[in-house]
C-alpha positions in Angstrom: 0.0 0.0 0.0 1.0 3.7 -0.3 0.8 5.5 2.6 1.0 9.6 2.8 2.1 11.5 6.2 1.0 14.8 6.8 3.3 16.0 9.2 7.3 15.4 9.9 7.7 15.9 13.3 8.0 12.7 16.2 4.7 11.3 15.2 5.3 11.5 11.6 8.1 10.0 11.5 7.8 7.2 13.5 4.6 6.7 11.7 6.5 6.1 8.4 9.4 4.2 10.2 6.8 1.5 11.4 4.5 1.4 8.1 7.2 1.0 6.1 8.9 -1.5 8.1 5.7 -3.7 7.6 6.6 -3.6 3.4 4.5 -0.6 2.4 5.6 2.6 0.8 5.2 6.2 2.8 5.7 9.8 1.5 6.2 12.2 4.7 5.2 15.8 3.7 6.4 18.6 6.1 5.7 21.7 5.8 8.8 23.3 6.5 11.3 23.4 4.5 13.6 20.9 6.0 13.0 18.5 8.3 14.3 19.5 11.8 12.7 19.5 16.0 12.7 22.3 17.8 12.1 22.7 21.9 14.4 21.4 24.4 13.9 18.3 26.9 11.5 15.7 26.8 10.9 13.0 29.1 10.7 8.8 27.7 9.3 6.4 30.1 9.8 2.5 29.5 6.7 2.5 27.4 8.5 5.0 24.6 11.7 2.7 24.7 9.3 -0.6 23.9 8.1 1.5 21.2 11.2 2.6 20.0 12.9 -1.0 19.9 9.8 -1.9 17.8 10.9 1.2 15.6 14.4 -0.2 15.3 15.4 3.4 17.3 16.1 2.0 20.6 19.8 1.5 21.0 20.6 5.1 19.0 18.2 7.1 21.4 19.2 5.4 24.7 23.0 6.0 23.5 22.0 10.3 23.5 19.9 9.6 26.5 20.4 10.9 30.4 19.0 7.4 32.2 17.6 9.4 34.6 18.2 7.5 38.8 14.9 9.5 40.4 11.5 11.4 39.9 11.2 13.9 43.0 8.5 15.8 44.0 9.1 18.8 45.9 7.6 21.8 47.8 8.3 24.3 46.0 7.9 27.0 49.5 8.9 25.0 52.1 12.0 23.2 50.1 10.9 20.1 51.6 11.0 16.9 50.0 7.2 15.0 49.5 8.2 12.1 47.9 10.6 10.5 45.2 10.3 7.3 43.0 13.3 5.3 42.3 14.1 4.3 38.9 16.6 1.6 39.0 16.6 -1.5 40.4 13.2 -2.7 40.7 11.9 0.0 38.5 13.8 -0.9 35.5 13.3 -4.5 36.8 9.3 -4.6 36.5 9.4 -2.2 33.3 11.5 -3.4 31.3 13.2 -0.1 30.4 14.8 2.8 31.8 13.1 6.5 32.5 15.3 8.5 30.5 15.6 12.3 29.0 16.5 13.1 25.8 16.6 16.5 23.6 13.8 17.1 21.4 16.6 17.2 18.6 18.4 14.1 19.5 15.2 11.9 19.8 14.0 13.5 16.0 17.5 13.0 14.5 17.4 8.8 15.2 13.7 8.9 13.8 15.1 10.8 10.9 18.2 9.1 10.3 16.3 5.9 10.2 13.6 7.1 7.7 16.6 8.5 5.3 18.2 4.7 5.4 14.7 3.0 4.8 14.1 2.8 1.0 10.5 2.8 1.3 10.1 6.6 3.0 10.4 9.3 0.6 10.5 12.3 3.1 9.3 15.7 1.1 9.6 19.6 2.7 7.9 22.7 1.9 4.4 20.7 1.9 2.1 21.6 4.0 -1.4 19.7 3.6 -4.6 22.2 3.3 -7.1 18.9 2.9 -8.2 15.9 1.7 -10.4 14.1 -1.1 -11.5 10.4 -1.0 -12.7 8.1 -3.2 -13.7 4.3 -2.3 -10.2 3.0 -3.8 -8.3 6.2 -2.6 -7.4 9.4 -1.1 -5.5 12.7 -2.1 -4.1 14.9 0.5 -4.0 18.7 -1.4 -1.2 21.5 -0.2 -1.5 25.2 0.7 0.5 25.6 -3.0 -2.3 23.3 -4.8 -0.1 20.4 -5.0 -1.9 17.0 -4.9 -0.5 13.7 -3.4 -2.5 10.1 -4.0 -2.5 7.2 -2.4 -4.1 4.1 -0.3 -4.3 6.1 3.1 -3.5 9.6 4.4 -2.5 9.9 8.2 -2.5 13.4 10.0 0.7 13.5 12.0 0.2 17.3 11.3 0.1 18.6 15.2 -2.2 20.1 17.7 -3.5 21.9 14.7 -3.7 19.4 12.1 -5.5 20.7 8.7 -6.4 17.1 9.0 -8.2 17.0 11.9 -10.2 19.8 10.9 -11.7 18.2 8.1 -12.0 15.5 9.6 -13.6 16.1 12.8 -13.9 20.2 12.7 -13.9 20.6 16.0 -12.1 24.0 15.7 -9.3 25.4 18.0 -7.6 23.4 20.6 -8.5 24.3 24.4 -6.5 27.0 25.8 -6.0 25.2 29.2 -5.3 28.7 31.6 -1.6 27.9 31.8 1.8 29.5 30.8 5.0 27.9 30.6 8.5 29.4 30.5 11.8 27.5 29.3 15.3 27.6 29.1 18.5 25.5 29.0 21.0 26.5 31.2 24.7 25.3 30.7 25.6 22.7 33.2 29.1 24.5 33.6 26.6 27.6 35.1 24.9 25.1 37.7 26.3 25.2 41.6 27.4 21.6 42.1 24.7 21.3 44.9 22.0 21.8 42.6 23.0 19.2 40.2 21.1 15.6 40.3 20.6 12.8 38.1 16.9 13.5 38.7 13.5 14.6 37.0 12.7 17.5 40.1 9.6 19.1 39.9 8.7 22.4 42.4 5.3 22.7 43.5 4.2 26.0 44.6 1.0 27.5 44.8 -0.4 28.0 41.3 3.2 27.2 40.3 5.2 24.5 39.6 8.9 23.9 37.7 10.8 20.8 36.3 14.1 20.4 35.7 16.2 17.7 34.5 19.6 17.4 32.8 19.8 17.2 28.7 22.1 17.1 25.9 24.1 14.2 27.8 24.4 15.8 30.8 25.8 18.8 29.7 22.8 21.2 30.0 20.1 22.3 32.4 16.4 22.2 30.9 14.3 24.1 33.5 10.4 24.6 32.4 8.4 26.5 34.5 5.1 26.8 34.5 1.8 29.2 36.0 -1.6 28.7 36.2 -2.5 32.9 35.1 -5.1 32.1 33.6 -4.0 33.2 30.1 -7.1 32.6 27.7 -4.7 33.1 24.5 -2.5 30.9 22.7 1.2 31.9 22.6 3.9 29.7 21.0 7.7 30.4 21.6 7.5 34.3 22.5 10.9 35.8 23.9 10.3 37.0 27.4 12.6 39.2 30.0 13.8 36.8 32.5 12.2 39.6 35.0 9.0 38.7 34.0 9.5 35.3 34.3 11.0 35.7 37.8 7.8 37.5 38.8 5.4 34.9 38.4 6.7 32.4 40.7 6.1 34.1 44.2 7.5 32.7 47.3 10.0 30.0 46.2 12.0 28.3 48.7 15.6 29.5 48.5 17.1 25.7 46.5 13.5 26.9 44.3 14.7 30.6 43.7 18.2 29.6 43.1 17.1 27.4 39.7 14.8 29.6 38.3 17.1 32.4 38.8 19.5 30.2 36.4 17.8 30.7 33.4 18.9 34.2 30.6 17.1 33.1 28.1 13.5 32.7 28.2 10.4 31.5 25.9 7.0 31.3 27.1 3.9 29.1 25.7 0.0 29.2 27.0 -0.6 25.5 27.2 -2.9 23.5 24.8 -4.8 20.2 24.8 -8.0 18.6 23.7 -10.7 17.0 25.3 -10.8 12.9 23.9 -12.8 12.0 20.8 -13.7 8.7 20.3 -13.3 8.8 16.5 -10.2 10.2 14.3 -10.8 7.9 10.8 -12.5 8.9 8.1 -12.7 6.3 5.6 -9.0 6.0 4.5 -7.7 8.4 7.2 -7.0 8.6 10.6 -4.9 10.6 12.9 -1.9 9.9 15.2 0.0 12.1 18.0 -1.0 15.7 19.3 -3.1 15.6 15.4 -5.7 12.5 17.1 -5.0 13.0 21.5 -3.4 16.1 22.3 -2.5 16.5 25.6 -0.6 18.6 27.9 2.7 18.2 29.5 2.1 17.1 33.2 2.2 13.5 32.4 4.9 13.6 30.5 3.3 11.2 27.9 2.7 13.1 24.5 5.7 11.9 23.2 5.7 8.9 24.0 1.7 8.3 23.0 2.7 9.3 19.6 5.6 6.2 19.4 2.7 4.1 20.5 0.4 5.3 18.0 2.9 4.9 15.5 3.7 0.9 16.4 -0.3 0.2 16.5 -0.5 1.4 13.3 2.3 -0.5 11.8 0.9 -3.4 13.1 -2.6 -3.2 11.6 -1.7 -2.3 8.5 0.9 -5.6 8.2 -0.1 -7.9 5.6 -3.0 -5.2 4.4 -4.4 -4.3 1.1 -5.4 -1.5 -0.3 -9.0 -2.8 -0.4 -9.0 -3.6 4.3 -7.6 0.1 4.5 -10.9 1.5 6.3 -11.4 -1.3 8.3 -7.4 -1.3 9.7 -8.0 1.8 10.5 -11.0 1.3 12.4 -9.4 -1.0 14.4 -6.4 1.0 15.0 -8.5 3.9 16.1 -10.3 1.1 18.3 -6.6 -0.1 20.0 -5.8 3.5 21.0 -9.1 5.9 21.5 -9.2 4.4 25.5 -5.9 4.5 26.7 -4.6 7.9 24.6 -8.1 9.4 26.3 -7.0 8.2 29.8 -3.7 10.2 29.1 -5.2 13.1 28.1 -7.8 13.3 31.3 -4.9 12.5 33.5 -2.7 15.0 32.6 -5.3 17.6 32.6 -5.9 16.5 36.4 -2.5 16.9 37.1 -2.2 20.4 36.7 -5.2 20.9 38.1 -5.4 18.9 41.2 -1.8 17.5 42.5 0.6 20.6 40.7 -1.1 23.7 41.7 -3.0 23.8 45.7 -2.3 26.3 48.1 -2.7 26.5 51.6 -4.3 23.4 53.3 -5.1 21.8 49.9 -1.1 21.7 49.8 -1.0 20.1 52.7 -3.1 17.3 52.2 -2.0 16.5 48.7 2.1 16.7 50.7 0.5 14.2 53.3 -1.2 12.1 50.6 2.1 11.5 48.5 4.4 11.2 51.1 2.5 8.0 52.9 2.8 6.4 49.2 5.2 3.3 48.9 7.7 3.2 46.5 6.3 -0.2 45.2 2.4 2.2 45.9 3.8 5.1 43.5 5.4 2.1 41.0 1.8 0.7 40.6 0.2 4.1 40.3 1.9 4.8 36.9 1.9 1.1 35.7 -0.8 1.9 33.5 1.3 4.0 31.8 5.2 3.2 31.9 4.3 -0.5 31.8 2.7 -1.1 28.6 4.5 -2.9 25.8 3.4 -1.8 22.5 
């Protein structure tokens, strides 16, 4: 079968790498014009690694990988430490993986690499897909510039605002979620020994919080910080005076104030998501990544949803014809719909509910972590980290 990709990003890519690994012939269009990741840090639980050994990615991404030792979770006033989860040992034991960090960049360059060796992914820039027409034997997706490309199926890996997705299930803007997010990498050379871990920290403060973890194989700082302000318009990558950024977090606890005060360089986002749709096929289309579930940050999951979506559709589309598109679809859109919905709703909680109290709602959520068990906070995110695409 021939396969077209709107999109070139994580999704798109790893969309391409897994249908063409199953014999069938993908053309990636991106609308930039060269294919390249931007942003910083992002976080890979085991689940992304099983997904990326499936993608033949595994070894090259693990070798750019921090393998991060610990998640912490910290009060971001008092300083005090709520709880942490180990993620060695028996961590790595009953997933099967490690929890690792990666830049954006390093992650995209294995996908990309791998898709420029495979002879069945042609990988096309300065595309960038307007729609769609389908017919019962096919399906054309049709560029800004009028260009037209044909084949069996057509899968939006086109982002949070696919073109795609708006044909398909027109459900207009994404849902600006009330919160802003500032980021930076700091130099690891400008980082107080003290401050340094092998660690995924996040700050909670009220209507605050801030993560930081090392990147780019230890040798930087990627500190995202985030407030709930509110903000009821989408930004994306805006310079902003580190002042400003500064001035959002009130009353940090001095290890708190010390971080953010590392970052020079800052770029703030108002955060997106979606809420769940059941459906994202149309015929001989369906949609995969932030195009089909996006979701915000908290869970640290987007990513590694999209590797997931990317294997499932591999694998329903092995052995297919063009004549079983719709219904391999269907049942790829069945696989995914529950547990990429479950992700979305839980990260959405987790800004709301466990990032963001003050006061005595602080409290209790501090008491409620801290009298978890590590083996308690291991099976509270085994739905997630655990599951082997």
């Amino acid at each position: 079968m021939k396969t077209i990709v709107a999109g070139g990003g994580i999704g798109g890519l790893a969309a391409a790498l897994a249908v063409a690994g199953h014999g069938h012939t993908v053309t990636v269009l991106e609308r930039q014009g060269g294919f390249a990741e931007l942003g910083a840090g992002i976080q890979l639980g085991p689940n992304a690694f099983h997904a990326l050994d499936r993608l033949g990615v595994g070894d090259r991404v693990r070798s750019a990988a921090v393998h991060i030792n610990e998640l912490r979770f910290m009060d971001g006033t008092t300083g005090a430490r709520v709880t942490s989860l180990p993620l060695t040992g028996r961590y790595r034991e009953r997933f099967g993986n490690p929890y690792a960090v990666v830049s954006r960049g390093d992650l995209y360059a294995a996908l990309l690499t791998a898709c420029r060796a495979e002879p069945g992914v042609e990988l096309i820039g300065s595309q960038d897909v307007m729609t769609y027409r389908q017919t019962p034997y096919g399906v054309t997706a049709v560029t800004w510039d009028g260009e037209r490309f044909a084949g069996d199926l057509l899968v939006g890996a086109d982002g949070i605002r696919s073109a795609v997705r708006a044909k398909l299930i027109g459900d207009g803007e994404p849902r600006v979620s009330g919160h802003t997010i500032y980021r930076t990498i700091v130099p690891m050379a400008r980082v107080p020994e003290e401050l340094r871990s092998n660690a995924v920290t996040l700050w909670a403060g009220p209507r605050w919080h801030f993560v930081h973890y090392p990147i780019g194989s230890g040798r930087f700082l990627n500190l995202a910080a985030t407030r709930d302000d509110g903000a009821t318009t989408a930004v994306a990558g805006l310079p902003v005076p580190r002042s400003q950024v500064l001035a959002q977090f009130p009353q940090p606890g001095e290890v708190a104030r010390r971080l953010l005060e590392l970052g020079r360089e800052w770029r703030t986002w108002v955060l997106c998501d979606r809420d769940p749709v059941p459906d994202w096929t149309d015929g001989r289309v369906a949609l995969l990544g932030d195009a089909a579930h996006p979701m915000l940050q908290y869970a640290a999951q987007g990513a590694c949803m999209a590797l997931e979506d990317a294997v499932v559709l591999g694998e329903q589309l092995a052995g297919g014809d063009p004549e079983s598109v719709v219904q391999r679809l269907e049942k790829y859109n069945a696989v995914r719909r529950e547990r990429t919905a479950r992700a979305v709703l839980v990260a959405r909680a987790m800004g709301e509910r466990l990032y963001h109290p003050a006061g005595a709602a602080a409290v209790a959520r501090n008491a409620l972590l801290s009298g978890l068990s590590v083996d308690e906070l291991q099976d509270e995110v085994a739905w997630l980290h655990g599951t082997r695409v």
